[in-house]
DRENMIZA-619746 format. One line per 8 residues: number of its first residue (from 1); their letters; for each residue y, z, x of C-alpha. Coordinates in Angstrom, 3 decimals. Layout:
# DRENMIZA-619746
NUM) a) Y,Z,X ~ ...
//
This chain:
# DRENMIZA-619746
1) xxxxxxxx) -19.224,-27.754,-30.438 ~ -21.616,-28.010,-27.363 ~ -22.207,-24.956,-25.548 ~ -23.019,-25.873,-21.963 ~ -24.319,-23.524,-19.363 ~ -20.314,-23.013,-18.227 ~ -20.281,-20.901,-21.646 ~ -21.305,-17.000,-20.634
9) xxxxxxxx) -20.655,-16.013,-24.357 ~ -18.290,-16.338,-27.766 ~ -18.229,-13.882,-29.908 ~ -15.797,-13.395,-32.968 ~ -15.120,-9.334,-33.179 ~ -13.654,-8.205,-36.630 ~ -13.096,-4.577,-37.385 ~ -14.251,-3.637,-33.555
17) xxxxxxxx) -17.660,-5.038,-34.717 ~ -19.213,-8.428,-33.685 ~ -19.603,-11.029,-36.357 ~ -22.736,-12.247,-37.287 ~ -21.841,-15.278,-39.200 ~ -18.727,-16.426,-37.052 ~ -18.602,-20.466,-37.253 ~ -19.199,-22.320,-34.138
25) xxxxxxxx) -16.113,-23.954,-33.868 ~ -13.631,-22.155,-31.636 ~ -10.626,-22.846,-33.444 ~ -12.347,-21.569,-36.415 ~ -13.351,-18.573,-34.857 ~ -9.637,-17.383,-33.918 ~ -8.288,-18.767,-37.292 ~ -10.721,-16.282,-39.023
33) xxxxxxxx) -9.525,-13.720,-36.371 ~ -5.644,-14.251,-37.291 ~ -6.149,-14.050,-40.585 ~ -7.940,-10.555,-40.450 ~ -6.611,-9.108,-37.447 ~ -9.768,-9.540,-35.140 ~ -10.032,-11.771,-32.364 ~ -12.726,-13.982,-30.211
41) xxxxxxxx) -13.984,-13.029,-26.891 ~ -14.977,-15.879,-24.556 ~ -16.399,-15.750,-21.831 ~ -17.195,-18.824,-19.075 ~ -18.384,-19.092,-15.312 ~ -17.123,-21.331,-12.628 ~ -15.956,-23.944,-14.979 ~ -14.647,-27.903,-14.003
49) xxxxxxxx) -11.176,-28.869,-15.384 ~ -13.019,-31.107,-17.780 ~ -15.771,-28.163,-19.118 ~ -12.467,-25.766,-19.240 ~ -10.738,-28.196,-21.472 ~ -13.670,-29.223,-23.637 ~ -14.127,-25.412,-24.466 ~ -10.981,-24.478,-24.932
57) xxxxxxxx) -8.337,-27.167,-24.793 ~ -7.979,-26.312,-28.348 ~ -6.354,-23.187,-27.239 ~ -3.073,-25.255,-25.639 ~ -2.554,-23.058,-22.676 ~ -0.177,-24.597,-19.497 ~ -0.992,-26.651,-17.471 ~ -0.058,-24.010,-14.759
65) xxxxxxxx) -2.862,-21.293,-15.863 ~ -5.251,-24.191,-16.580 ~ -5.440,-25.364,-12.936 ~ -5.207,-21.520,-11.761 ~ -8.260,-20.758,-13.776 ~ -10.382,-24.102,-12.232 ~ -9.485,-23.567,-8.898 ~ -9.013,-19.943,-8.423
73) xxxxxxxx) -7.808,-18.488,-4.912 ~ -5.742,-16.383,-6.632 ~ -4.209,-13.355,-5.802 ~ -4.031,-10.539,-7.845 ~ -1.211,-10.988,-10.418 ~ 0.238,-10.998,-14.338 ~ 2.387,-13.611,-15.459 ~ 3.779,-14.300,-19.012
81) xxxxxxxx) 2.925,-18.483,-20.530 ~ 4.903,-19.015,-23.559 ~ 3.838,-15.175,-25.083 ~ -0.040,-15.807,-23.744 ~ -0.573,-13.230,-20.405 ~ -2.405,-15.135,-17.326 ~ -4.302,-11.814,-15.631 ~ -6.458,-12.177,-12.479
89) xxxxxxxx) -8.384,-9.688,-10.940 ~ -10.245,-9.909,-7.760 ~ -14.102,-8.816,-7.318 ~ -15.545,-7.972,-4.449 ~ -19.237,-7.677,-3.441 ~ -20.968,-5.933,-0.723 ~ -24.119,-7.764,1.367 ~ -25.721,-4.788,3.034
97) xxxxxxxx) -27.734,-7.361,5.207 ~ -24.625,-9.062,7.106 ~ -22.252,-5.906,6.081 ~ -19.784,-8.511,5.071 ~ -17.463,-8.361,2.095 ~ -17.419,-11.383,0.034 ~ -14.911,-11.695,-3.262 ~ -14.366,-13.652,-6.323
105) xxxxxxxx) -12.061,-13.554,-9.133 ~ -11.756,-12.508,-12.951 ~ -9.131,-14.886,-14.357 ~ -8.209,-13.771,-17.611 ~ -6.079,-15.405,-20.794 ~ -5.041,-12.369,-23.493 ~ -3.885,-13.214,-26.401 ~ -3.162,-11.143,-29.691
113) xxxxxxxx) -6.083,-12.757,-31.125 ~ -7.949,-13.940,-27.927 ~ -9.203,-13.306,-25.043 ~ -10.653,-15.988,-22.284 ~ -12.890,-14.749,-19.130 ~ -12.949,-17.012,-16.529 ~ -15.774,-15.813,-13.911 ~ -15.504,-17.154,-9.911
121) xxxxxxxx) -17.413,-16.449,-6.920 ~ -19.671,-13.261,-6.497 ~ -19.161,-9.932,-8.572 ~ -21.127,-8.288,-11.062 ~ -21.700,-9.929,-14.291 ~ -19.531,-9.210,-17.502 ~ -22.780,-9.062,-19.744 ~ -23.516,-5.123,-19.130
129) xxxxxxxx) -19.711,-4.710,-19.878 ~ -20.032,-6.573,-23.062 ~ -22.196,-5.180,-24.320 ~ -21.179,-1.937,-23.286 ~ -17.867,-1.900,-25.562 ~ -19.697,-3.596,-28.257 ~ -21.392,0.373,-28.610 ~ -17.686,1.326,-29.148
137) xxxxxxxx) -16.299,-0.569,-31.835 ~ -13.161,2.284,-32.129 ~ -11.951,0.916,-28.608 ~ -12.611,-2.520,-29.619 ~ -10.455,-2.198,-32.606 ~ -7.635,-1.998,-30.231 ~ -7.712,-6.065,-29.426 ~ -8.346,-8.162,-26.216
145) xxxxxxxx) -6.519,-5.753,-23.899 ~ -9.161,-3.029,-24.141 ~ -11.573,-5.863,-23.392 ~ -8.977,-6.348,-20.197 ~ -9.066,-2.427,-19.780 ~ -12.686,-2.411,-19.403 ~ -13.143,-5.325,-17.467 ~ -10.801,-3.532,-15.036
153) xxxxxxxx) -12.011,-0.542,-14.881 ~ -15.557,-1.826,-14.339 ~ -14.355,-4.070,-11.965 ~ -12.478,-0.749,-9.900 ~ -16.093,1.687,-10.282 ~ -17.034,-1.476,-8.367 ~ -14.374,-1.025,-5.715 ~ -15.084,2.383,-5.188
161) xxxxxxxx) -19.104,1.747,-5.056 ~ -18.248,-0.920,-1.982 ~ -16.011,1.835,-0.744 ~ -18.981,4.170,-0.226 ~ -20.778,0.994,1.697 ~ -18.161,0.542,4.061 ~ -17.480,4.211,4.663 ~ -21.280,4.562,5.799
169) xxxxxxxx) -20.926,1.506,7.873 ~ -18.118,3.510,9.331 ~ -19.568,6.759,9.814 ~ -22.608,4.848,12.037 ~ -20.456,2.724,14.486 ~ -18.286,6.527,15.111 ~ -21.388,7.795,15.860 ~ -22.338,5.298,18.240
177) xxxxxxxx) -19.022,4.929,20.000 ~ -19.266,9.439,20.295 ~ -23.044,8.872,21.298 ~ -22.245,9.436,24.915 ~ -24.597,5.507,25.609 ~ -23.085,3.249,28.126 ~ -22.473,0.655,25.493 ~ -19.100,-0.736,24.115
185) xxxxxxxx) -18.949,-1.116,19.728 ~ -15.631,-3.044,19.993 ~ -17.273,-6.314,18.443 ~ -18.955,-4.524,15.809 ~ -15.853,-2.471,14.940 ~ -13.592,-5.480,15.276 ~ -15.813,-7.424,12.428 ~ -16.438,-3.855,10.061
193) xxxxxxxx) -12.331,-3.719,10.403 ~ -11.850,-7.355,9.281 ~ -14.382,-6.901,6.138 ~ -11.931,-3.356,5.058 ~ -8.941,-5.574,5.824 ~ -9.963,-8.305,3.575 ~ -11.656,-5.470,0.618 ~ -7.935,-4.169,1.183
201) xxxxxxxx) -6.695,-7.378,0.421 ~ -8.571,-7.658,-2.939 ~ -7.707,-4.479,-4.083 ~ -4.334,-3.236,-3.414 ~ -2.381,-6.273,-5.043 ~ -3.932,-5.116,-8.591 ~ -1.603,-2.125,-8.513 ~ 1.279,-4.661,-9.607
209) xxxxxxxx) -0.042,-5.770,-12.402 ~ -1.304,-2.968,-13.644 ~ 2.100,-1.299,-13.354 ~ 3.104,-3.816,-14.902 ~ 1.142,-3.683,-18.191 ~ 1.971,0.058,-18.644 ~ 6.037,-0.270,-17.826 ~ 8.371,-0.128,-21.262
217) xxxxxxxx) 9.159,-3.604,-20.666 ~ 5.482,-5.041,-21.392 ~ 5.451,-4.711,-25.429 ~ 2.212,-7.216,-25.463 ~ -0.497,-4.246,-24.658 ~ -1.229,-1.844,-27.406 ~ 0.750,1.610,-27.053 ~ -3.154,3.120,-27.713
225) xxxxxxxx) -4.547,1.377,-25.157 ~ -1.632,2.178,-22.364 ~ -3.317,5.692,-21.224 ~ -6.346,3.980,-20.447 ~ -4.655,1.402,-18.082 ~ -2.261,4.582,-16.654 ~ -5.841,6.506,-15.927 ~ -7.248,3.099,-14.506
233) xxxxxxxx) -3.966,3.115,-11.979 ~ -4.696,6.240,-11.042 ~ -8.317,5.573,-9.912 ~ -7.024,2.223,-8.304 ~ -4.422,4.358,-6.024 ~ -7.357,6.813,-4.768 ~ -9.449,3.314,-3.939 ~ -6.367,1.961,-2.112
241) xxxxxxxx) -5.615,5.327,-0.295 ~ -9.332,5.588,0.866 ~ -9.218,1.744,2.078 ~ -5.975,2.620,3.940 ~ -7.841,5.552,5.546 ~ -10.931,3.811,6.495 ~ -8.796,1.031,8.015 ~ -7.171,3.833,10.137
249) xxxxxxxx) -10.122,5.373,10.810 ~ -11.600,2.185,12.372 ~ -9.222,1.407,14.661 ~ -8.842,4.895,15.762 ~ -12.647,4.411,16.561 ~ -11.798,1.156,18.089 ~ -8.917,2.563,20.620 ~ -11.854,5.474,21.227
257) xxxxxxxx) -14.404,3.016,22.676 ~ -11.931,1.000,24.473 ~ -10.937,4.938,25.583 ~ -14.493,5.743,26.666 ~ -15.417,2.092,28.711 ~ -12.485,2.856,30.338 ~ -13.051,6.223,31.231 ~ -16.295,4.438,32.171
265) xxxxxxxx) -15.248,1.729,34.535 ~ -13.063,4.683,36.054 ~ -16.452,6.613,37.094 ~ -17.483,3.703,38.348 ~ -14.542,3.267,40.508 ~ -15.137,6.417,41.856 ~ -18.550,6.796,42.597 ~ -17.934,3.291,44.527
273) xxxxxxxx) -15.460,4.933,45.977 ~ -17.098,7.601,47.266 ~ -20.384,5.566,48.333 ~ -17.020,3.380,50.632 ~ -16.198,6.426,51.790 ~ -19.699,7.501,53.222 ~ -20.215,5.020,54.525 ~ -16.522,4.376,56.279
281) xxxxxxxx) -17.251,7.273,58.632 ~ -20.596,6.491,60.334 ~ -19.866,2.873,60.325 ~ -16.176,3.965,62.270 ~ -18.097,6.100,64.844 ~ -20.727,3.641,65.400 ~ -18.093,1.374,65.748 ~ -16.398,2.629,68.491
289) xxxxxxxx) -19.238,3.475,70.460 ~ -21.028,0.368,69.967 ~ -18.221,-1.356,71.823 ~ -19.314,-3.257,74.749 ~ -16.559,-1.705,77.438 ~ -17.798,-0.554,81.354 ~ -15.526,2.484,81.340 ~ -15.849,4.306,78.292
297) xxxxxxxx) -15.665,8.407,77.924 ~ -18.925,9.903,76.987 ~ -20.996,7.234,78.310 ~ -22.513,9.349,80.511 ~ -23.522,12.489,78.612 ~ -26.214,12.997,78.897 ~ -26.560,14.369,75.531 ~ -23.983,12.338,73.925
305) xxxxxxxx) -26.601,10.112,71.737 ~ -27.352,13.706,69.957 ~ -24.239,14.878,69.344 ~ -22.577,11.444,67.774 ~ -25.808,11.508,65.670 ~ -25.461,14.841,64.520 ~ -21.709,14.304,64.135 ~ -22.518,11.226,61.501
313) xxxxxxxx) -24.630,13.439,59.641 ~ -22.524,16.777,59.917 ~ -19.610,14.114,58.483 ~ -21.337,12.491,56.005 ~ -22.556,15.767,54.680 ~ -19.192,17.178,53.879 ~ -17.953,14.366,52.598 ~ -20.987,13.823,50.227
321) xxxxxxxx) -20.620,17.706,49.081 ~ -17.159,17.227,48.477 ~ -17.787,14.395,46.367 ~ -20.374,15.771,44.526 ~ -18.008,19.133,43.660 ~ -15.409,17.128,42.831 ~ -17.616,15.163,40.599 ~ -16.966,11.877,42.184
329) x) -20.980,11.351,42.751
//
């Protein structure tokens, strides 16, 4: 069978151990694995409808999870094909650069005797995770759903790392916004917001299914492997209760800065205010004395130039230390 570069890996697992000698054939490699209770592990990355169905067409899965798997876009979600479970996780990945979430998806095929990995858009590789249940051949004695177990739960310690990225990104823009600087974050927090909303997206959804896998109903998952996936939910719910809380957080911080350039333009207000107000009672004075009339009081006083002078200023200084006590200047 040709291998193109859509195939991440095959691998025929008997006993929890991989086979050495496994044919190449794919549909000898899972009739070997019925017959002795093992099963085949295949993974494949970004794969056409035509590479899907050259590698595994074999396999006879619906058309339904067949176009799912090519074209992702899925959310997260378990459904049941004629006995064969359609599982799709979402990944998510963190570019510190742009701090912008990006996400891809896991789309999974478990059967008793199979198991097919289809691998979309960013997210770590499966090759570390391979190869780290390969060191445990006791869990991999347990069939394709504690290859779906860990594949989860890697794909959650992943959540929780991105988590941790977001929360710093956090902790900086409520800094700013606190810093006291005449400068509004609302942009910034508007964009951090829509990257938690979207991780939020990813995440939360995979509760379902989960739930799903470990209720009494679901009699395709091992009863061995159902603690694992109940400890998995459990770290799941603390990733979705921290997203929940940073997404509060944020627009707390948000309704803060819109608080503070308010508070801000209200200063300004005031101190214009109180420049308007300076200014309104020399300008009144000189106003009525600069009035061109014949017969006006105080025109002859003979100090009278003095004492309006010294009236401006005697008025301008009250109002200027009222202002400034009152915090208006």
């Amino acid at each position: 069978m040709n291998t193109g570069p859509v195939i991440v890996d095959i691998a025929l697992y008997l006993e929890g151990r991989r086979s050495s000698d496994a044919p190449t054939d794919l549909s000898d490699q899972v009739e070997i694995a019925r017959k002795n209770n093992g099963f085949v592990w295949i993974g494949l990355s970004e794969p056409t409808s035509a590479e899907f169905d050259h590698v595994v067409g074999e396999l006879n899965f619906h058309p339904l999870a067949i176009e799912d798997a090519v074209l992702a876009k899925q959310r997260p979600k378990i459904e049941d094909y004629a006995g064969l479970t359609f599982f799709v996780i979402k990944t998510v990945f963190y570019d510190e650069a742009k701090s912008e979430v990006t996400t891809g998806e896991l789309i999974c095929f478990v059967d008793k005797h199979f198991i097919v990995i289809v691998r979309h858009g960013e997210g770590s590789p499966l090759t570390s995770v391979r190869q780290d249940i390969e060191n445990h051949p006791e869990q991999l004695k347990m069939g394709p759903f504690a290859v779906l177990h860990t594949v989860v739960d890697r794909v959650i310690d992943g959540y929780t790392k991105i988590a941790t990225e977001l929360e710093n990104d956090i902790i900086d823009i409520e800094t700013a916004v606190f810093s006291g600087q005449r400068k509004t974050y609302s942009q910034k927090i508007y964009f951090l917001k829509r990257e938690v909303i979207e991780y939020r997206h990813a995440i939360e959804p995979l509760l379902t299914p989960l739930q799903k896998i470990v209720s009494e109903g679901f009699d395709k998952a091992p009863e061995l492997i159902r603690p694992f996936f109940r400890d998995t939910i459990d770290h799941l719910q603390h990733a979705c209760e921290h997203a929940s809380g940073m997404d509060s957080l944020l627009t707390t911080v948000l309704q803060a800065d819109l608080a503070h350039v308010q508070v801000r333009q209200n200063e300004d207000i005031r101190r214009i205010s109180a420049w308007v107000a300076l200014a309104a009672g020399p300008t009144m004075i000189a106003g009525i004395y600069g009035m061109n009339f014949e017969h006006m009081p105080e025109l002859g006083w003979r100090y009278g130039y003095g004492i309006t002078l010294g009236g401006i200023i005697l008025l301008s200084s009250i109002l200027f230390y009222k202002f400034k006590k009152s915090r208006w200047l």
